[in-house]
Structures are given as C-alpha cells and as structure tokens.
C-alpha positions in Angstrom: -41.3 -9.5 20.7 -40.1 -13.1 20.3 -37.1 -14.4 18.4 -35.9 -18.1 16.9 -32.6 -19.8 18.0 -31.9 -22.8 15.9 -29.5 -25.1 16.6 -28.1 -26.0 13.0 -27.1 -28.9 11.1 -29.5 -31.3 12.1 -31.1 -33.8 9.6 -35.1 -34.2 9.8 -37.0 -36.8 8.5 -41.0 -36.9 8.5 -44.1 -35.9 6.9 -45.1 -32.0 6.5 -48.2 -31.0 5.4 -48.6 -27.1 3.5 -51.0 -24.8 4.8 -53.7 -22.9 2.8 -52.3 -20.7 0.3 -52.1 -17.2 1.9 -52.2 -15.2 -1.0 -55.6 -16.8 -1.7 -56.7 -16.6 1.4 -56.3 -12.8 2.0 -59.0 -12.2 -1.2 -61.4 -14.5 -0.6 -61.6 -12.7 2.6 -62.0 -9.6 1.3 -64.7 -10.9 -1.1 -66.8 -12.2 1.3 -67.7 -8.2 1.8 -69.9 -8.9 -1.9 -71.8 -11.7 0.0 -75.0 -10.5 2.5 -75.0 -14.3 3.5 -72.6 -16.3 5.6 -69.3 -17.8 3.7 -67.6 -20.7 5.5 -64.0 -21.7 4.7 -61.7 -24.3 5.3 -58.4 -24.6 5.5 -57.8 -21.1 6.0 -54.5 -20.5 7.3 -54.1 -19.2 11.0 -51.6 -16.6 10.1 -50.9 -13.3 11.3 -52.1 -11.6 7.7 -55.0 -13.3 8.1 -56.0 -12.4 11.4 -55.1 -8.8 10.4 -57.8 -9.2 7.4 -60.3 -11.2 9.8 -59.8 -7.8 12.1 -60.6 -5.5 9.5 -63.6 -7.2 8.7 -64.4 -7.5 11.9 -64.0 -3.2 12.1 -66.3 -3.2 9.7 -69.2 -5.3 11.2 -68.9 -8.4 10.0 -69.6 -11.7 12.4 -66.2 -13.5 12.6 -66.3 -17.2 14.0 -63.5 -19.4 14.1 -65.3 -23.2 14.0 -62.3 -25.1 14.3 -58.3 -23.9 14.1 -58.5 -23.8 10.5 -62.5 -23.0 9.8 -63.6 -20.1 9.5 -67.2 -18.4 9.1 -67.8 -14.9 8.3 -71.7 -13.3 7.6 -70.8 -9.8 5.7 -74.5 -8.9 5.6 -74.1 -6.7 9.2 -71.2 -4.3 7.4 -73.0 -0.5 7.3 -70.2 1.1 5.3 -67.1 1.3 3.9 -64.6 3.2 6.6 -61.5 1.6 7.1 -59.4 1.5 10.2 -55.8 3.2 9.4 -54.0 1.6 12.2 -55.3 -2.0 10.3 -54.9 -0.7 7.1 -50.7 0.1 7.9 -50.2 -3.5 9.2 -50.6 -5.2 6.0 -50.3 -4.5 2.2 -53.6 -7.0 1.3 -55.7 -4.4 2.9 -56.3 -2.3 -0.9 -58.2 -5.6 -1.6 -61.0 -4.1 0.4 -61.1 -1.1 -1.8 -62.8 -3.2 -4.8 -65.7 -5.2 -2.9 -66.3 -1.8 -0.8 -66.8 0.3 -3.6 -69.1 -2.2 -5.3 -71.8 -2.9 -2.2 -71.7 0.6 -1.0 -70.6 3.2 -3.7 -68.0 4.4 -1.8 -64.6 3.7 0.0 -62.0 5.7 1.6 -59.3 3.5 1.8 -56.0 4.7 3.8 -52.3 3.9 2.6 -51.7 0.0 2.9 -48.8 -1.2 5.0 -46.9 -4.9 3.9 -43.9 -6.0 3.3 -40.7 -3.2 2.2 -39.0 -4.8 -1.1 -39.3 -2.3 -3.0 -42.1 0.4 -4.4 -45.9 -1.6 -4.9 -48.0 0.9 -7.3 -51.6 1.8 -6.4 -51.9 3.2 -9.7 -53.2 0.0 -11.5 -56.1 -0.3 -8.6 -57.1 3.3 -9.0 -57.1 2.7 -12.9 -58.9 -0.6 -13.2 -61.6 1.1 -10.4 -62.0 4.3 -12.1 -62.7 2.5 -15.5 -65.4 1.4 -14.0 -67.1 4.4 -13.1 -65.6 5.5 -10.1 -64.1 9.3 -8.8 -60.6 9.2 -7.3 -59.1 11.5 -5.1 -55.8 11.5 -3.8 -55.0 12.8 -0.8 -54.0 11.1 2.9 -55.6 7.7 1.6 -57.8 7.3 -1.5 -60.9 8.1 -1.7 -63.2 6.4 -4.3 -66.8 6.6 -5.3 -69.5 6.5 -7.6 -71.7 9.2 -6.4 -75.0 8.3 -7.2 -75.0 5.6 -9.7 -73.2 2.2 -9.8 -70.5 0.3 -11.1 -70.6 0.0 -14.9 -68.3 -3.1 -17.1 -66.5 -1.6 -20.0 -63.5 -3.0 -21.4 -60.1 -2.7 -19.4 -56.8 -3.3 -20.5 -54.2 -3.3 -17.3 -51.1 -1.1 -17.4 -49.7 -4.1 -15.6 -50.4 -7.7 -14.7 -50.7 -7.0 -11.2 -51.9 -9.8 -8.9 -54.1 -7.5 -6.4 -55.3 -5.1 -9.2 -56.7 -7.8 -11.1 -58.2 -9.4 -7.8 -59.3 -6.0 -7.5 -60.9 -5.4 -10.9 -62.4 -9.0 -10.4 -64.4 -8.5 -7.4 -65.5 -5.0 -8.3 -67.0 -6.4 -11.8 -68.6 -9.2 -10.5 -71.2 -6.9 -8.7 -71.3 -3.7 -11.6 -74.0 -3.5 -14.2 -72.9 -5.1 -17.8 -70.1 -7.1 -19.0 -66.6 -6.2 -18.9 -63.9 -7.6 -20.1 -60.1 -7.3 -18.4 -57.6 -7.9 -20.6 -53.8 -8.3 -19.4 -54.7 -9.6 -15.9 -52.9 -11.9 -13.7 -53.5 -14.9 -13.9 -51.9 -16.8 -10.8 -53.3 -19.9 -8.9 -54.5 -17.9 -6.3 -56.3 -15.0 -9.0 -58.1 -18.1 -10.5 -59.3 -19.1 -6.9 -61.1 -15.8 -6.3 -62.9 -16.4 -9.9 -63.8 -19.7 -9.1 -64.8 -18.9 -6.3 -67.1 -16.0 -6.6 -68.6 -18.6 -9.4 -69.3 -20.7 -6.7 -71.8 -18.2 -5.3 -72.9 -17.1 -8.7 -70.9 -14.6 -10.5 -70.0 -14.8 -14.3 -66.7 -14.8 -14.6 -65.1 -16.9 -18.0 -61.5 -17.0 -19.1 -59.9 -17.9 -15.8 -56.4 -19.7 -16.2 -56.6 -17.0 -19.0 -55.0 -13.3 -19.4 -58.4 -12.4 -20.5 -61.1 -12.4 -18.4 -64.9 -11.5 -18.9 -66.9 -11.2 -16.6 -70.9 -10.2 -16.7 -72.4 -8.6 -13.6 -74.9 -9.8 -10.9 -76.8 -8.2 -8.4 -76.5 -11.1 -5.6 -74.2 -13.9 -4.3 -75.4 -16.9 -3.0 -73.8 -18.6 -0.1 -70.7 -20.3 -0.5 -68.4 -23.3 1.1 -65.2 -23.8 0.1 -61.3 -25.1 0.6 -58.5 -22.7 0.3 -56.0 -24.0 -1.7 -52.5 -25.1 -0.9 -49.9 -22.9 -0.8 -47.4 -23.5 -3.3 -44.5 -20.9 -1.9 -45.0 -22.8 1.4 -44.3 -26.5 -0.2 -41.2 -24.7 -2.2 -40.0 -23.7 0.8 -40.2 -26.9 2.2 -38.7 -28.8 -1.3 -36.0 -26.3 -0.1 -35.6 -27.2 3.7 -35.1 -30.5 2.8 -32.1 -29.8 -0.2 -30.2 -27.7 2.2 -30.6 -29.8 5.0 -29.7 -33.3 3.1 -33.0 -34.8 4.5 -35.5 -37.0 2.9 -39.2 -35.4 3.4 -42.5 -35.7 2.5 -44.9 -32.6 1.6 -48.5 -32.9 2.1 -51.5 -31.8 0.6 -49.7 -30.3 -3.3 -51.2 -29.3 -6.3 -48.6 -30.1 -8.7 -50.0 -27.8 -11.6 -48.9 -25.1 -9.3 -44.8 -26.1 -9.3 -44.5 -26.7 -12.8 -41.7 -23.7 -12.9 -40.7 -24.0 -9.5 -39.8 -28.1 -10.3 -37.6 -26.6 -13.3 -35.9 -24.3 -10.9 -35.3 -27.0 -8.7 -33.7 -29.1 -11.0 -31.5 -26.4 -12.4 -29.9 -26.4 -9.1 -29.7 -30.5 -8.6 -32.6 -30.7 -6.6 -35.1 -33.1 -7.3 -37.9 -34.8 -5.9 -40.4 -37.5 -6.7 -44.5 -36.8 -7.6 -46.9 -38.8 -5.6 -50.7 -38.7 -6.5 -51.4 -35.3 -3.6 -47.7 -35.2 -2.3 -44.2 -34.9 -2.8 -41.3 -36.8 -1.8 -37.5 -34.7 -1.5 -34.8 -37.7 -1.7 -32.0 -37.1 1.4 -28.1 -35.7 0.3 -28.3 -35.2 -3.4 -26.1 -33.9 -5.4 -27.0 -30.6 -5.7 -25.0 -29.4 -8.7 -25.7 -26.4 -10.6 -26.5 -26.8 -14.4 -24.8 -24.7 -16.3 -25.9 -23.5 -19.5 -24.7 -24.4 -23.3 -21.2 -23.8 -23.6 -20.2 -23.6 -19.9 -22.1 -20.3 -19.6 -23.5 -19.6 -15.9 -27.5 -19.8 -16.3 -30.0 -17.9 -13.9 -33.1 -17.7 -12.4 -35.4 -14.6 -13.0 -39.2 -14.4 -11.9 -41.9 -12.5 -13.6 -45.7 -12.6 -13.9 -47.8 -16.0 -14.0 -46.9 -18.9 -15.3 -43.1 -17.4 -15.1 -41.1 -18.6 -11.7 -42.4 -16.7 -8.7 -41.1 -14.1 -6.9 -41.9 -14.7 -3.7 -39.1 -17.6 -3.9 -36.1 -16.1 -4.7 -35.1 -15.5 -1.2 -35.4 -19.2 -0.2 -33.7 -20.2 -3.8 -31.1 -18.4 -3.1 -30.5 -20.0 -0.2 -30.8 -23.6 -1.6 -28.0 -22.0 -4.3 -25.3 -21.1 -1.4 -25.2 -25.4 -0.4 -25.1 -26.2 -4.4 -21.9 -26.7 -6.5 -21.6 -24.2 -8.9 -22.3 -20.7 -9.9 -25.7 -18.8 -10.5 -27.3 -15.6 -11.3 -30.6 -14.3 -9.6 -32.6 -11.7 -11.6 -35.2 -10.3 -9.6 -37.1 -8.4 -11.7 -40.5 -7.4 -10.1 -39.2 -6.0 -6.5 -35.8 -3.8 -6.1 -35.5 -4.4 -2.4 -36.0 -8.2 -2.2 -32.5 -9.3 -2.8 -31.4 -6.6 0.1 -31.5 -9.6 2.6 -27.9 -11.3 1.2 -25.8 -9.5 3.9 -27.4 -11.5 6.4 -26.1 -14.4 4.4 -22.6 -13.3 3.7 -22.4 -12.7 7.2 -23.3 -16.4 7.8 -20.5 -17.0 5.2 -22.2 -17.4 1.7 -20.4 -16.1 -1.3 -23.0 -13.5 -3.1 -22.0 -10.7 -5.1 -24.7 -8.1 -5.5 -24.6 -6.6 -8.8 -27.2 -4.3 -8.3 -30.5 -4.1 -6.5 -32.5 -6.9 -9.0 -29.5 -9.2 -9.7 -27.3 -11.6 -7.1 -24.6 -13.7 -8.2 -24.0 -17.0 -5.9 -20.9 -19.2 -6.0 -21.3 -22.4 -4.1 -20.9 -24.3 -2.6 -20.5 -22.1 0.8 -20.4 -23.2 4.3 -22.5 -21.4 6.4 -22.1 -20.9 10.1 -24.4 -19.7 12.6 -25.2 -15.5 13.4 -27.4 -13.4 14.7 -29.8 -11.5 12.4 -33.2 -10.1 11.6 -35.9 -11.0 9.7 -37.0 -7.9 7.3 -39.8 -9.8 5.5 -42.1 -13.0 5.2 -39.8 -14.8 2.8 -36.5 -13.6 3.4 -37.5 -14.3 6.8 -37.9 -17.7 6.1 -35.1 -18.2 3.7 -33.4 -17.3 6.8 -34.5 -20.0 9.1 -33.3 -22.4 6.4 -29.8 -20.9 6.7 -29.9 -21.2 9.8 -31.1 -25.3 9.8 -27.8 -26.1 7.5 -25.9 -23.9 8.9 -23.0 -25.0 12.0 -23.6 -24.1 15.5 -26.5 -21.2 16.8 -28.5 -18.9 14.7 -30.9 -16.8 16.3 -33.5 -14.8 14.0 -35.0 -11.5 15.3 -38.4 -9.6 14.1 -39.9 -13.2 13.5 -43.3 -11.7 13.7 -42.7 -11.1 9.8 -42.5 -14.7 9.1 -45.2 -15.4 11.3 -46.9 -13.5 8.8 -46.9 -15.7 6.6 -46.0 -19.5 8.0 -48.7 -21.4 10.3 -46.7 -22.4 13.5 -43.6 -23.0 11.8 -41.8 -23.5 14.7 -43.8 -26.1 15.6 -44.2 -27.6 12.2 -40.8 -27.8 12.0 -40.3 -29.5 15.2 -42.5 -32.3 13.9 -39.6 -33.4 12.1 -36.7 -33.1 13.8 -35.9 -29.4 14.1 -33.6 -27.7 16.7 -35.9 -24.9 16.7 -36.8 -22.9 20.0 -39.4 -19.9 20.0 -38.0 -17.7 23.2 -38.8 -14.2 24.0 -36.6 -11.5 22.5 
C-alpha cells in the first residue's frame, strides 16, 4: 500500500494534458469481446480499472498487447466461453459490461457480483431487464446467470426503467449482434455511451440515434476490424479547471472536447471560476475572484447532477471542494448516489464549513481555510477531490488508500509534478 503527502499551498503553473476518458474506455474494452478480429486503441488510459478489464479479458483468452504506454491491441477471436473470474469480477464495478457482449457471441454468461466504487446502492436490475427483453433466461443466485438456450438474441423494443449509463452500454452491445431491429428507448446518452455506438459503427454495426435518448439499432452477424482514439476525459479536465481555482494558478488543459463541459462551464461559473476556450484546450486564469452567485432575490442557488446532458455526478466531490475556497454559500444536491457526499468529514476535519443535511444534500459556506490532515481516500473522485484539498490547503496532508484514485487518474502524481506540485508517492 502506498500513500500521498502533499505539501500544500503551492502555486503551479504549466501545461496538463487529460487522459482518455475512462468511462469510455472500460466499454470499448468490453466490446471488443463482439469482434473475432484484432481491435487496436489509442489513447487508452493506463489506469488501474483498465488494467483490471485488460485482466479479465485476458481470463478469458483474449491476446492482450500493450504497443506503446497508451496503445493497446486486443484479438477476441481466441475467447472459448463466457466464465468469469470472481476475484476480477469483485475488483471493479465495469465488470457487468461483460455480461452483454458474452451473452451475445456465446449464448450464455454467468456473471458474478461486480465490485466498484461504495457511494451508494448501483441496481443490476436495469441490465437483467434490458438482456432479458432480448431473449435471454435469468437466474439469480450467487452471480447471474444468463442465457439464451438454444436460439439467439432477438431486437424488440425496450423502454429502460432508468437511464442508466452501463445498462444502456449493455443493451447496446448486446443488440448490435441479435437478430432484427430493436429500438431502446430512454437510454443514456453520455459522451462516453455515444463512443461505444460510434464505435461499434466503425466496425459495422447499425446503430442510429446516438446523441439521442432513442436509439435503434439493426443487428449484424460480424464486426470488422477497427482503429480508434479514446476520447478525452472530461471528469479528468474538470478536475483539473478545479486544481487550478483552488490553487490560484494559471493552467493550461490539453487535449478537450468542449461539447463535453457545456454544464460543467455553467457550474464553474456559478462559483466564479472561469476560464478561457482555445481551439483543443483550455486556459484557467490565476487568483480569481471566486465568488459564489447567488440566485434572484439573494436566495442561495445549488448544484444538483442527474442523467446526460444534466451536470455530472462524478464531480460533485471535486466541486465541492472548489466551493470551500469561494465566497459565499451553496447547496449540493446529489441526487443519483446516497453515499457520495459521505466524504465531507474528511473536509471539515481539514477545516471546511459543510453542513450535511442528509445523505444527497451538503450545504458549503465559504470561504474556508483549510489546513493540512491525515485521511483516506474512500473512492476515485472523492479521492481526488481530496488531493486538491490537500494542494490549497496550509502545511502536510497525507492521503491513504490512494490505490482508489489510481483507479481512475494516469500517474497523477507525476502529472501533477509537471507543474509544480509538492506531491510525494511513499509507501504506507
């Protein structure tokens, strides 16, 4: 086990460049199990949920190959069968993404309980719906067992109980491959979502409506062989937009896709951050003002996620941060996960002023000093909203259970070293 001690209050200055989006990467992995020919990727992030993925398919019998540090070549077409390892399957949540591309090539998948992140209850439910519609037996026991017995996928028209990210992703990859059309109505419809679809395209499939809630979709029987760049990750390059606010430094991000921040740049602003748009990049201005707009009549305004194109969950941890350092009072409404606000102790102990109402809605008052503490990291982005406390913050934080951010951040440590950081890897 390692740990992060981060000397604080240190301004950086430099270029940063985001990494490939993880929660497009972790699909396309698992949909290279539709391909019998070799897929090659790009950009593919060299994160721990990724190598977790790359070792299930590897369990499997796929032919892994790292090219380069961020290339990556898998051939599918040696996978027998569909049996998952359950000591795989408990390290990371992405791993039900398997269930969909499984069932499809084989007719059959016992998939064991997926592990991930703890902030708060993930239903299978939607999976098992979305699969069964489409012709396959469920049974419920240690794991979930699915197939189709003797006959194959069919399309039919689905409507999602809800817009989840991984059931649609799911759903997607399982009707690319079945016999028909379907049609998916109330899906996701989230940058990364839109990658799988595009890219399956790329090797053939039929899928029409992406960017949409409605997607249809008309089955093949084969994928062609694809090449293709994983996306940026836009929770990575808020997260950095945030590192520079709290830290008062001027920064440049790398490699953005600004259709992907439209909400997040509205957030921002509601907070006094800004930052200027440059043809693939971003730059964050040094020591704004970082003033908290309030809404008409003096009311206090808030910040709530939800579903695609709504702001996104997975950075309410890190703008909550950004809030403690900005003048002024907001509420947090986290609506899709009751554990993720669980993390504000850590804060308050570092000495930021958060009230938690209840387990989906935080109250910050700012602006708060923060001083350095000794803490844990309990998931990928509280984890990192953590080591941004612990950047603005006076004197020594050190950050415990880092493996969880490692989960999700490329060499951060390193990354952030690259521009100035006071940040130390040492062993725990």
């Amino acid at each position: 086990m390692e740990r992060f001690v981060i000397e604080g209050g240190k301004t950086l200055t430099g270029t940063i460049k985001a990494g490939g989006n993880k929660n497009a990467a972790l699909p396309l992995l698992a949909a290279t199990l539709l391909f019998k020919t070799k897929v090659k990727f790009s950009n593919m992030p060299r994160i721990r949920d990724v190598e977790t993925m790359v070792a299930l398919l590897q369990d499997l019998g796929a032919q892994v190959h790292w090219d380069k540090k961020n290339e990556l070549a898998i051939d599918a077409s040696t996978v027998r069968d569909g049996s998952l390892s359950t000591d795989l399957c408990r390290k990371i949540r992405a791993s039900i993404l398997l269930a969909g591309p499984l069932l499809a090539r084989f007719g059959k998948v016992l998939l064991p309980p997926p592990g991930g992140d703890v902030i708060g209850r993930r239903r299978i439910d939607t999976h098992l719906h979305v699969l069964a519609a489409l012709g396959a037996e469920v049974t419920i026991a240690n794991g979930y067992e699915l197939s189709t017995g003797s006959t194959t996928l069919k399309g039919c028209e689905i409507v999602l109980d809800e817009p989840s990210v991984t059931a649609s992703e799911n759903a997607i990859m399982a009707a690319s491959m079945a016999t028909g059309k379907t049609v998916l109505h109330n899906v996701a419809s989230e940058p990364h979502v839109c990658e799988l679809a595009r890219f399956l395209n790329k090797g053939g499939a039929k899928i029409s409506g992406i960017g949409s809630n409605t997607l249809v979709i008309e089955g093949v029987t084969e994928l062609s062989p694809v090449e293709h760049e994983v996306g940026p990750d836009y929770i990575e390059i808020g997260s950095y937009i945030g590192l520079a606010a709290v830290t008062g430094s001027e920064l440049t991000i790398e490699g953005v896709n600004h259709d992907d921040l439209r909400m997040v740049k509205l957030a921002y602003e509601r907070l006094g951050v800004r930052y200027e748009r440059k043809e693939n990049s971003i730059l964050v201005p040094a020591n704004q003002e970082m003033k908290i707009t309030m809404d008409c009549h003096g009311a206090v305004p808030k910040i709530d996620d939800g579903p695609w194109p709504a702001f996104p969950s997975d950075l309410m941890s890190i703008m909550l941060v950004v809030a403690t350092q900005c003048e002024g009072t907001i509420l947090f409404f986290e609506k899709m996960f009751e554990s993720r606000l669980f993390f504000v102790d850590r804060l308050n102990s570092m000495g930021a002023r958060i009230v938690l109402c209840d387990p989906h809605r935080a109250i910050v008052i700012g602006k708060a000093p923060l001083v350095g503490a000794t803490i844990d990291s309990p998931d990928i982005r509280a984890g990192m909203a953590l080591l941004l406390a612990g950047l603005c913050a006076t004197g020594t934080t050190r950050i415990g259970n880092i493996g969880q951010i490692d989960r999700g951040y490329e060499e951060i440590d390193r990354r952030l070293q690259s521009v100035g950081a006071a940040i130390m890897r040492v062993p725990d």
